[in-house]
C-alpha positions in Angstrom: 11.3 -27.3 38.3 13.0 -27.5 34.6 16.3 -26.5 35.1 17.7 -23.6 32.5 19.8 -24.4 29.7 23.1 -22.8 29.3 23.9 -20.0 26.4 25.2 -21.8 24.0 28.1 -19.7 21.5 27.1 -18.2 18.3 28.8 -19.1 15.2 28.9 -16.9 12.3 29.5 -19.0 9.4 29.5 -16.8 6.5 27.7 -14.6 4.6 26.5 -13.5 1.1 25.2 -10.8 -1.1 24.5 -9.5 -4.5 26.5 -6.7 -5.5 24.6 -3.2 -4.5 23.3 -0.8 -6.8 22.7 2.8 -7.5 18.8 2.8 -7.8 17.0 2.6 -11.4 20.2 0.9 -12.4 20.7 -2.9 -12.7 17.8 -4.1 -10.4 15.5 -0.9 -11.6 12.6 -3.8 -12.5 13.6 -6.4 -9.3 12.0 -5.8 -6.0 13.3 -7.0 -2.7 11.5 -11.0 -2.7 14.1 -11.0 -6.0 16.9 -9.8 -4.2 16.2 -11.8 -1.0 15.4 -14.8 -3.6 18.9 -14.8 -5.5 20.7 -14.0 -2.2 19.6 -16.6 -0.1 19.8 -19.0 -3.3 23.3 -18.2 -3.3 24.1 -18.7 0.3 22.4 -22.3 0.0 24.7 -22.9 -3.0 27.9 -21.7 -1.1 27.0 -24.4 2.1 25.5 -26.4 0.7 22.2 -26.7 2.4 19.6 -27.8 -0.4 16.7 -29.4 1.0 18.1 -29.0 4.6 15.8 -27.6 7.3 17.0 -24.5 9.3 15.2 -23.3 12.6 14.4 -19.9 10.9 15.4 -17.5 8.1 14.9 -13.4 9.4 14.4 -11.2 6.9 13.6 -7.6 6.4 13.1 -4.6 4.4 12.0 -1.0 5.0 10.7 0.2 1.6 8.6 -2.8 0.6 5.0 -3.3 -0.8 2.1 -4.8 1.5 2.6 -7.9 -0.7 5.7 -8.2 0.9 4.3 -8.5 4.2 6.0 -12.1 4.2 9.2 -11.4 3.3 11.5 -13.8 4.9 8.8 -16.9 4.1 8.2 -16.3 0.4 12.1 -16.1 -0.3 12.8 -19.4 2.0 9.8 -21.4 -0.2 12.5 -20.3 -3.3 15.6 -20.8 -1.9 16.7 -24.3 -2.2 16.0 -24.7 1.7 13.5 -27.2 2.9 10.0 -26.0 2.8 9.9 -26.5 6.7 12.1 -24.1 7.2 10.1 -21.5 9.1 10.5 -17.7 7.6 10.0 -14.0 9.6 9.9 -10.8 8.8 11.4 -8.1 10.9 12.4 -3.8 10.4 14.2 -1.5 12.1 15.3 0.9 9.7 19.1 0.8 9.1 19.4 -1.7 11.7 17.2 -4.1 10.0 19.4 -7.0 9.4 21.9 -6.7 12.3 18.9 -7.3 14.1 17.3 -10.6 12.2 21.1 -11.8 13.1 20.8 -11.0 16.3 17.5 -12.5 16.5 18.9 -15.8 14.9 21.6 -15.7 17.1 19.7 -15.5 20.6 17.5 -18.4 19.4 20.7 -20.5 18.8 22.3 -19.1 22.1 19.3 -20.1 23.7 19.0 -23.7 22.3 15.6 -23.2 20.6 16.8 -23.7 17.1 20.2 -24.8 15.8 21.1 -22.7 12.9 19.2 -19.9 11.1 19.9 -17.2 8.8 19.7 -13.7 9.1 19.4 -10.9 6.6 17.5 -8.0 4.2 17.1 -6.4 1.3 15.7 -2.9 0.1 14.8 -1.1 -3.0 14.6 2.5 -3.7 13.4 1.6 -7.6 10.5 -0.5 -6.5 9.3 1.5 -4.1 5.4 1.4 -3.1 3.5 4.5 -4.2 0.1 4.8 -2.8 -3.2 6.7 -3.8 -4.7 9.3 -1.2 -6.4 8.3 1.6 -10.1 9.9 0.5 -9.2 7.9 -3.2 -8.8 4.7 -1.3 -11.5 5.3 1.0 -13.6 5.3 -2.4 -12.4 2.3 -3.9 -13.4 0.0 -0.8 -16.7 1.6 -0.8 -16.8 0.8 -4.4 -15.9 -2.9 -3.5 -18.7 -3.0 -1.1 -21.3 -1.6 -2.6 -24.1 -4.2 -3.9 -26.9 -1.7 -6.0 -26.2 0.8 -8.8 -27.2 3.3 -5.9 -24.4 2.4 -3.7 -21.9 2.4 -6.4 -23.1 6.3 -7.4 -22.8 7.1 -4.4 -19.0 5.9 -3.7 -18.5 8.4 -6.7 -20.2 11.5 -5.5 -17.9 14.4 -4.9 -15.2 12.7 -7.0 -12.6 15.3 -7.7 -9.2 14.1 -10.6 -7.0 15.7 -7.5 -7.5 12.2 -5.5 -5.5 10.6 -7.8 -2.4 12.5 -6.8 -0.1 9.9 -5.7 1.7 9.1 -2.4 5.1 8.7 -2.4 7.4 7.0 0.8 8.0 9.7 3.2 11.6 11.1 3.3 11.3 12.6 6.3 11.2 12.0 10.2 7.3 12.0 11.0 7.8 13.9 14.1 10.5 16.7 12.8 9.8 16.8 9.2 13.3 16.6 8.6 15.4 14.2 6.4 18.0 12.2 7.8 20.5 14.4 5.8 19.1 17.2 7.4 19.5 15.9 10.4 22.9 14.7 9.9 24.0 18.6 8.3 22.7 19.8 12.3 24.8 17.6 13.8 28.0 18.1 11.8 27.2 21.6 12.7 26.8 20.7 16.6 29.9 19.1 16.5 32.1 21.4 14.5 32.7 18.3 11.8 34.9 19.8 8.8 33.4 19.4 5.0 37.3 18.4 4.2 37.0 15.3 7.1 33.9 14.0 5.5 35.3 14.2 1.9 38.7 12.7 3.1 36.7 10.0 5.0 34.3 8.8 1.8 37.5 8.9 -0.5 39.1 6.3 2.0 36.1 4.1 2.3 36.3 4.1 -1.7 39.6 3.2 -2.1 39.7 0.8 1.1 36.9 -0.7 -1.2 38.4 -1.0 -4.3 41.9 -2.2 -2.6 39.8 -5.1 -1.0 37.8 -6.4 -4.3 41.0 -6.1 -6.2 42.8 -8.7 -3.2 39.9 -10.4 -3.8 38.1 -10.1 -0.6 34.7 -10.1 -1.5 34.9 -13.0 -4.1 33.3 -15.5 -1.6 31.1 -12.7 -0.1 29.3 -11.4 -3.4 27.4 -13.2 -5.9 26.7 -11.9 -9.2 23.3 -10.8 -10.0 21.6 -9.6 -13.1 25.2 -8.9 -15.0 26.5 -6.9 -12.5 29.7 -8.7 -10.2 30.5 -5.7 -8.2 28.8 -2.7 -6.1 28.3 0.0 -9.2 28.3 2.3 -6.5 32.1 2.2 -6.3 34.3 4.7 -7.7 38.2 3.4 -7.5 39.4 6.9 -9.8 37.9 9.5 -6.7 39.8 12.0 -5.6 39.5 14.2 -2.7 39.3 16.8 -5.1 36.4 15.8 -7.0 34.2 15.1 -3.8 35.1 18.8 -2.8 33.9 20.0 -6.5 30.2 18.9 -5.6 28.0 21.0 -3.9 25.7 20.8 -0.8 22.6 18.6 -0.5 20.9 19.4 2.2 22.0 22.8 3.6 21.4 24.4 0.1 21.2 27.9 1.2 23.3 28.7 4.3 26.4 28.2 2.4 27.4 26.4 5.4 26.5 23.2 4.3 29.1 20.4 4.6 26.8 17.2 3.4 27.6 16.2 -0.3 25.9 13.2 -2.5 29.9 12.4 -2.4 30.1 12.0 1.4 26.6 10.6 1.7 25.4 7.4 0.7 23.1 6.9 -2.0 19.9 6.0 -3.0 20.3 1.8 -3.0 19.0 -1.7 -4.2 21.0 -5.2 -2.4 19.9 -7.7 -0.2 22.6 -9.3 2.3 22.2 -12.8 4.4 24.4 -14.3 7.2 24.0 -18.0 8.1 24.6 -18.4 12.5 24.7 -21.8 13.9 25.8 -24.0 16.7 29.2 -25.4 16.9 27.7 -28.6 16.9 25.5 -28.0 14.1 28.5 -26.5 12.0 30.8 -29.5 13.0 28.5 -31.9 12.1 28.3 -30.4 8.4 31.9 -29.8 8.6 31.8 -26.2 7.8 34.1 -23.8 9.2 33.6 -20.9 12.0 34.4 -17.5 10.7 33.6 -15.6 14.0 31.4 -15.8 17.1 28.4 -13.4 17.3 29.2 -12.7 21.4 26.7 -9.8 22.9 24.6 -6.9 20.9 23.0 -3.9 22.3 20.2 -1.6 21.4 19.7 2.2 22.5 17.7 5.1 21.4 17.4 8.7 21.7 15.0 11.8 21.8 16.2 13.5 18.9 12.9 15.5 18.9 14.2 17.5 21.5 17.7 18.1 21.0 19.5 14.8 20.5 21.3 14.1 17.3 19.2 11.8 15.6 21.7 9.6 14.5 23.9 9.3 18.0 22.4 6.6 19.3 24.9 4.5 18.5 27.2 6.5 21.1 24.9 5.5 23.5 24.9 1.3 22.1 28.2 0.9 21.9 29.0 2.4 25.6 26.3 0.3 27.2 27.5 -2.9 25.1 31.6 -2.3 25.8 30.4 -1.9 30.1 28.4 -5.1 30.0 31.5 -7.0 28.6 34.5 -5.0 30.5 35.8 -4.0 27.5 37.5 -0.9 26.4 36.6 1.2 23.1 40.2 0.3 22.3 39.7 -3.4 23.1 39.1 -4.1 19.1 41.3 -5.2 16.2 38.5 -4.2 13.6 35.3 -1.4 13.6 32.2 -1.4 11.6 30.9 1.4 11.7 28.4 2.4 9.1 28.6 4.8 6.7 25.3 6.6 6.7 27.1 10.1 6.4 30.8 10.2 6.5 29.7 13.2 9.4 28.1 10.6 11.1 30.7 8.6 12.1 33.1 11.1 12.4 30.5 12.9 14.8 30.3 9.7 16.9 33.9 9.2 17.1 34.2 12.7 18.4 31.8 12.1 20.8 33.4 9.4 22.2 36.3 11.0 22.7 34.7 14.5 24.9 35.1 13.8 28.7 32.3 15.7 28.8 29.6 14.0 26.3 30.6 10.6 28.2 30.4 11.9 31.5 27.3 13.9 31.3 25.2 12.4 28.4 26.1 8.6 28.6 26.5 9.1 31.9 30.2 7.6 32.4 33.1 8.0 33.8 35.3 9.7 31.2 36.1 9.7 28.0 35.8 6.4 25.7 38.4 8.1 23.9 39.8 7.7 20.7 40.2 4.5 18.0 43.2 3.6 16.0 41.8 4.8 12.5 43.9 2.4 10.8 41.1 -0.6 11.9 38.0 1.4 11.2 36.3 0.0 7.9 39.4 -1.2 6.5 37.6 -2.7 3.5 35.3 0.2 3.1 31.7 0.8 4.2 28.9 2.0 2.9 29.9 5.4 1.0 31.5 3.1 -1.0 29.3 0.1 -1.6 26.3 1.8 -1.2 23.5 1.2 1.9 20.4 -0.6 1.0 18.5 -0.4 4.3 18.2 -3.2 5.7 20.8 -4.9 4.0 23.8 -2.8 5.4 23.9 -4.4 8.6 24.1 -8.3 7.5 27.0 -7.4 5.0 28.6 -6.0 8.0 28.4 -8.5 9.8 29.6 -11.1 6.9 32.8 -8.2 6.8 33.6 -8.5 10.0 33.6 -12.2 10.3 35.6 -12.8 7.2 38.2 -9.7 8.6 38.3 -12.2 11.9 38.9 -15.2 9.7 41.7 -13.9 7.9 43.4 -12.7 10.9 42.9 -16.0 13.0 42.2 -13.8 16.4 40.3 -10.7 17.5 37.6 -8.6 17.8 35.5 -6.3 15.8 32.9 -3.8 16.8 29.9 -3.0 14.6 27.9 -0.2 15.1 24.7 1.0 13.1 22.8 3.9 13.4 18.9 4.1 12.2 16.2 6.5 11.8 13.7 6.9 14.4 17.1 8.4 16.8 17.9 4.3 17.0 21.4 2.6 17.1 22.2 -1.0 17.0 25.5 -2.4 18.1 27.2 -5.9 18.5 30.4 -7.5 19.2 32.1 -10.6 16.8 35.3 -12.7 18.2 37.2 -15.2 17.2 
């Protein structure tokens, strides 16, 4: 009998990305093999691995056309990387590229490949719009049909109302509700203030713009079709100007707290991370930001009465009891920004006794988080959230945050549609 290999560590090495943008700005005409294309280029470039083989590249995207089907293939054939590299496609909403890296990272732990690269891109400019069902039904028969007789009747009944086009849903099939939506219910379950979310989105942009002025981000974001930094980014908000803008999902109540200011919005980016072996990162003599060490998945049934976006509560509990840790065991956290309420809902809900004890099903509190580590160069409110590119530029934040340091720990937590959070944990 073969005898098991050992888990091997995961190096992070580093990671990349174009600069994220508002939608129908700079990458209004690029779609998301464009974005994957220039990213991945430019992570290549920055290791200098032209024409090396990799054991896989994991790509994603959420809003993408059926000719983007494969993804993470088409952009490796363009990327400088050796044709054998292998390429995947992956989704899971939000969570997308935390999860190629995870994937990527397992393989490597597992000693089935020895570096890979994990990442995603989405675009809410290119976005696939589709013609009705009883339209498309017509146009296969059309393409089957052999005789003048058979084309006619494809035709019969034709009505100028097919031709209405499908747009991407917005909402959750099973609620009919949009993520805001959901989000302005469970700022209202847990009693989060309009004036906390505003104060929270204000930090993330100024956290933001402090860290590209240091120059944080100069190794982490390429430039890409004239633009050098997220155009998302407003360093001259005040807390006074997000509480001028009104409500965007509760429109009517007047008890609405969600704002396009506290909010993230619509996005284009793509983001890759490049894991490896300590072997395989010795012998190119490139340096170890982080190690990716343990990741956790959990879901919820927001249909009937969960927050749809809490699952991350849920993630980050199961992760931090696998790995006897504390929720205060952490020198950085990554949370993302979907909604500034979601995070501050999450926080909250680690720290009630009685959401632990009885939902989670723990002993206790989690408690609370020193708020001077949470997103200390900004999140998503600030830089914007392209789906599933959020969670790979996390994960290049974090690593970089542990490089600087020398030491420590950061927690990253993602929350996705479907009720779906993904967690993991970096060290160094």
């Amino acid at each position: 009998m073969k005898k098991s290999r050992p888990v091997r560590p995961v190096a992070v090495i580093g990671g990349m990305r174009v600069p994220f943008c508002r939608n129908n700005t700079a990458y209004a005409d690029v779609g998301n093999l464009g974005m994957s294309i220039r990213t991945l280029g430019a992570l290549v470039e920055r290791f200098g691995l032209q024409g090396e083989t990799l054991g896989e590249v994991a790509l994603g995207a959420v809003l993408k056309h059926s000719s983007d089907w494969n993804l993470g293939r088409e952009a490796t054939l363009s990327s400088g990387l050796s044709p054998s590299t292998p390429g995947i496609t992956m989704q899971r909403a939000c969570g997308t590229s935390l999860d190629t890296c995870i994937a990527i990272g397992n393989k490597i732990a597992l000693g089935q490949i020895e570096a890979g690269i994990g990442g995603g891109s989405d675009t809410t400019s290119d976005v696939p719009i589709a013609v009705s069902k009883q339209f498309r039904r017509r146009l296969l028969d059309l393409n089957m049909a052999k005789t003048g007789g058979q084309r006619l009747a494809a035709l019969k009944g034709f009505s100028p109302r097919e031709l209405a086009p499908e747009f991407p849903g917005v909402g959750e099939p099973r609620t009919g509700k949009s993520m805001g939506q959901h989000c302005e219910m469970m700022a209202k379950e847990w009693q989060i203030s309009r004036e906390a979310q505003d104060q929270l989105a204000y930090e993330s942009h100024s956290k933001a713009a402090a860290a590209y002025e240091r120059g944080f981000f100069a190794d982490l974001v390429t430039s890409f079709r004239g633009v050098s930094r997220d155009n998302i980014l407003r360093s001259d908000t005040t807390v006074e100007k997000l509480a001028a803008l009104k409500p965007a999902f509760d429109k009517t109540s007047g008890q609405g707290t969600l704002t396009a200011g506290n909010s993230t919005p619509l996005t284009d980016g793509a983001s890759a991370v490049l894991l490896g072996s300590d072997e395989w990162a010795a012998q190119r003599k490139l340096d170890v930001q982080a190690y990716l060490v343990d990741s956790q998945v959990a879901a919820v049934d927001f249909v009937h009465g969960e927050g749809l976006l809490m699952a991350p509560a849920w993630a980050v509990a199961q992760l931090l009891k696998r790995n006897g840790l504390t929720l205060q065991d952490f020198d950085y956290y990554e949370i993302h920004e979907a909604f500034a309420a979601q995070v501050l809902c999450t926080l909250k809900a680690w720290e009630s006794e009685d959401f632990c004890r009885n939902k989670i099903g723990i002993d206790g509190a989690l408690g609370e988080i020193d708020r001077s580590k949470l997103n200390v160069v900004g999140s998503s409110l600030a830089v914007g959230h392209p789906f599933a590119a959020t969670g790979a530029r996390v994960v290049a934040t974090g690593a970089k945050l542990l490089a600087e340091k020398g030491k420590g720990r950061v927690l990253i937590s993602v929350c996705t549609a479907g009720g779906m959070g993904v967690a993991a944990i970096l060290e160094r």
